[in-house]
C-alpha positions in Angstrom: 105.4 94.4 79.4 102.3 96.1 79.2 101.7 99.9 79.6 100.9 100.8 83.8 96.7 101.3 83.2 95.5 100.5 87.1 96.1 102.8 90.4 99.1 101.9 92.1 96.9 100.9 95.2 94.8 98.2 93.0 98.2 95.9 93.3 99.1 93.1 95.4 102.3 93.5 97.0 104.5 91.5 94.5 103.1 93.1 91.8 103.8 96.6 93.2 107.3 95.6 93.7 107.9 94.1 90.2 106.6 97.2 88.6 108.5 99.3 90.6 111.8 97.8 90.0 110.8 97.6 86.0 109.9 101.3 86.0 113.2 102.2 87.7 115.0 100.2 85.6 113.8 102.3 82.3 113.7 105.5 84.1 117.8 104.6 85.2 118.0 104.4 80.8 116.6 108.1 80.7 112.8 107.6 80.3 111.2 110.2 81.7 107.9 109.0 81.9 109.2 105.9 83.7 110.7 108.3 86.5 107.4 109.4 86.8 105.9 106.2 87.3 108.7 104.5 89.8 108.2 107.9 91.6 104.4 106.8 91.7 105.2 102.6 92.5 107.7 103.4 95.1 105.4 106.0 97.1 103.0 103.6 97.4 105.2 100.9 98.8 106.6 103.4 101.4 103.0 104.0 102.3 101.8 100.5 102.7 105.3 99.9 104.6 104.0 103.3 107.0 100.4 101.9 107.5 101.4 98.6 108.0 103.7 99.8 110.7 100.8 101.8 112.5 99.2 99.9 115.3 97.1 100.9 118.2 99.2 101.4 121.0 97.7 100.5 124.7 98.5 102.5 127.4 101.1 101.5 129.8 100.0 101.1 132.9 100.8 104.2 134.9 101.6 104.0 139.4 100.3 107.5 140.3 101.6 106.4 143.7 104.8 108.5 143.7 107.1 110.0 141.4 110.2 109.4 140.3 111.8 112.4 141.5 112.0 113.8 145.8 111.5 117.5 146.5 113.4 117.7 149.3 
């Protein structure tokens, strides 16, 4: 395959995940520069997999009427 030469963040999904997985595999032989680069491919997926889990939350509907607890 050819040498990594675009940002980790330019990929689609599959390829991000092939690359990583090739990288690892070389760097799992001793490679050094492929640690480097699975290090690089499998940050990015953990990111994509955090912002993908982000969503804006609504508030729950709160009853102000009394609380949960009696004093006395």
């Amino acid at each position: 395959m050819s040498e990594f030469s675009t940002t980790p963040a330019a990929l689609q999904d599959q390829e991000l995940q092939s690359l990583a997985t090739e990288w690892r595999m070389r760097a799992m032989q001793g490679d050094q520069l492929a640690h480097r680069m699975a290090r690089a491919l499998e940050a990015e997926q953990r990111r994509r997999i955090r912002d993908s889990g982000l969503q804006i939350l609504t508030p729950a509907a709160s009853r102000a009427s009394s609380p949960w607890w009696k004093f006395w």
